[in-house]
C-alpha positions in Angstrom: 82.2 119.6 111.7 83.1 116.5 109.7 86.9 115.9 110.4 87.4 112.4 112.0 89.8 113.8 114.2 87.1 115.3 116.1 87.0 119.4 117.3 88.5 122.2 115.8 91.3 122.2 119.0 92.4 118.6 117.2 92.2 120.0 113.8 94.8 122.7 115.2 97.1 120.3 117.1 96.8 118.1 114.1 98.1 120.4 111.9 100.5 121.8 114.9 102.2 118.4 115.0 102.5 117.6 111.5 104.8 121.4 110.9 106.6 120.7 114.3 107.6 117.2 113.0 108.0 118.4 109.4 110.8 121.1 110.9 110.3 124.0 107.8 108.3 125.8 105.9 105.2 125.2 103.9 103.2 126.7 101.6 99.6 127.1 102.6 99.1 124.5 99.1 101.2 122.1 100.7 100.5 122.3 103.9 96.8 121.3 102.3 98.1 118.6 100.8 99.9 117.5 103.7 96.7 117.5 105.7 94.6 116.2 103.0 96.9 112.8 102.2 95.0 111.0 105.0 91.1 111.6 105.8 91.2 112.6 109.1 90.6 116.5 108.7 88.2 118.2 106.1 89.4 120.8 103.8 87.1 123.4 105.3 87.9 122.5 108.6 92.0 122.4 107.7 91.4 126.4 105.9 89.5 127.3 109.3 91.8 126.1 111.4 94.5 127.7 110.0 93.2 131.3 110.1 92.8 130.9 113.3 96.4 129.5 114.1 97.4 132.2 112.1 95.6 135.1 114.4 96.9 133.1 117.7 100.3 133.4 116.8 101.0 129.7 116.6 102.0 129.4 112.6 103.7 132.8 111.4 104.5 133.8 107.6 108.8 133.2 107.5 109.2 134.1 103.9 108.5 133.6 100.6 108.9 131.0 97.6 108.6 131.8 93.8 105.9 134.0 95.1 104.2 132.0 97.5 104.0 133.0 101.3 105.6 130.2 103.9 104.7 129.2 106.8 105.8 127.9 109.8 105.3 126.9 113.4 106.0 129.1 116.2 107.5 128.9 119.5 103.7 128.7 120.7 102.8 126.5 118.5 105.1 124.3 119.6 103.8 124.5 123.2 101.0 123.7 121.7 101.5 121.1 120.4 103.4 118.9 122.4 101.4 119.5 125.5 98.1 118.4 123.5 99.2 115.9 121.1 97.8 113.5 123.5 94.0 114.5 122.8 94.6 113.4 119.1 94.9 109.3 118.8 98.8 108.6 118.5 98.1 105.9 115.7 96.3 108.7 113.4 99.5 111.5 114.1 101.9 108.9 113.7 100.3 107.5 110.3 99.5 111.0 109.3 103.4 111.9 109.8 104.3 109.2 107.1 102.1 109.8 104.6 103.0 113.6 104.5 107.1 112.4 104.4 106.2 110.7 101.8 104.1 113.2 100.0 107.3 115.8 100.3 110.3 113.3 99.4 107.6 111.9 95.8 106.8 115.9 95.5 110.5 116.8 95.7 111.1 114.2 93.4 108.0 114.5 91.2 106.1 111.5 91.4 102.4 110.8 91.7 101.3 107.8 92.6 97.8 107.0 92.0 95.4 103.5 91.9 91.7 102.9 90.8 89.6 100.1 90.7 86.8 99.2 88.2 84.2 96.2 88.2 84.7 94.3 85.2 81.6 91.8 85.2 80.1 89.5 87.6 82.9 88.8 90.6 85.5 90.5 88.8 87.3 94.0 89.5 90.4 95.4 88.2 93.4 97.3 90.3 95.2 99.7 88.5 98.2 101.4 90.5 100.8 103.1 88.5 103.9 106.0 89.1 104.7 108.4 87.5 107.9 111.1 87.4 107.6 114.5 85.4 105.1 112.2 83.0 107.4 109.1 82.7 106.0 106.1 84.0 108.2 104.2 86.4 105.4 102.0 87.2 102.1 100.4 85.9 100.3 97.4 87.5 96.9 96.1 86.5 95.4 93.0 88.8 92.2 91.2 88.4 90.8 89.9 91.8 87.8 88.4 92.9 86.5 90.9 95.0 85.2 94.5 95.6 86.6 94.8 99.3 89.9 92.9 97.9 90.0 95.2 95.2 89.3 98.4 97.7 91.6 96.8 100.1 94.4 96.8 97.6 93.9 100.2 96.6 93.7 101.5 100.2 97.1 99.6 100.8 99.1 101.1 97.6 98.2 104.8 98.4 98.8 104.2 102.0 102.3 102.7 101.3 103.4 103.4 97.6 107.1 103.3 98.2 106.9 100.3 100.3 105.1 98.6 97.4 107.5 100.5 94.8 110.9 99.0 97.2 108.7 95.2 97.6 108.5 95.5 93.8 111.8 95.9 93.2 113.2 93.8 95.7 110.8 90.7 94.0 112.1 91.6 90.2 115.9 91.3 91.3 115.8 88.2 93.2 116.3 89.6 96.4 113.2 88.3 98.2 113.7 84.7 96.6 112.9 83.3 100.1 109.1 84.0 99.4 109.7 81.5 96.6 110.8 78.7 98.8 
């Protein structure tokens, strides 16, 4: 097994925690996303899981959406998982909890936030971040640094945090950070 979160009990009460915390019902699609917006658990290990939490009785079907089943945690489940949250690190549940708020409030609102980086020539690599809404750009950002880890470092740090960056940006741009200036 490859997840970093270790065996396929923390896979579960990884997952467990995320839809208790969440409070509704997914998806199986987003509920993979959801798992998949940090590296901690493997896709194959995330679609194993699951079947499994399925056939325990600790995620149940509760409905449908524009044909798509939903599902959510159970009264087991729940047991579950806040009796064993504490065999997953706190710092990977509790980052792993932001980035999939995040990923519902930019899917609810349509935007994808994305950021490469590209070696230009000798000591020179590019950072590209840019958001998009329904295909409109809302923002676009190219850097040159000096460095490949700088460059990685940035990239790591936008898709980590894009609204952070996206509110920082802002905040800049209208004078309301002038202090940084000073």
């Amino acid at each position: 097994m490859g997840s970093a979160v270790g065996s396929m009990k923390n896979v579960k009460i990884f997952v467990l925690y995320l839809m208790q915390n969440l409070g509704r019902a997914l998806d199986f699609v987003t509920l993979n996303d959801i798992v998949m917006q940090t590296d901690y658990v493997m896709y194959l290990d995330f679609a194993e899981a699951f079947g499994q939490m399925l056939d325990a009785g600790l995620v149940a079907e509760a409905g449908e959406l524009d044909g798509d089943k939903l599902y959510a945690i159970t009264e087991k489940g729940i047991c579950v998982a806040e009796n064993l949250s504490s065999d997953v690190l706190s710092s990977i549940l509790d980052k792993s909890l932001a980035a999939a708020l995040r990923y519902l409030d930019f899917k609810k609102r349509g935007i994808v936030a994305k950021c490469t980086t590209e070696r230009l020539g000798e000591g020179e690599y590019q950072v590209h971040a840019q958001m998009t809404c329904h295909g409109k750009v809302l923002f676009d950002n190219v850097l040159v640094v000096d460095s490949a880890d700088r460059a990685r470092r940035m990239a790591e740090n936008f898709r980590d945090r894009p609204e952070v960056i996206w509110r920082g940006v802002h905040a800049l741009l209208a004078g309301n950070m002038n202090f940084l200036f000073d």
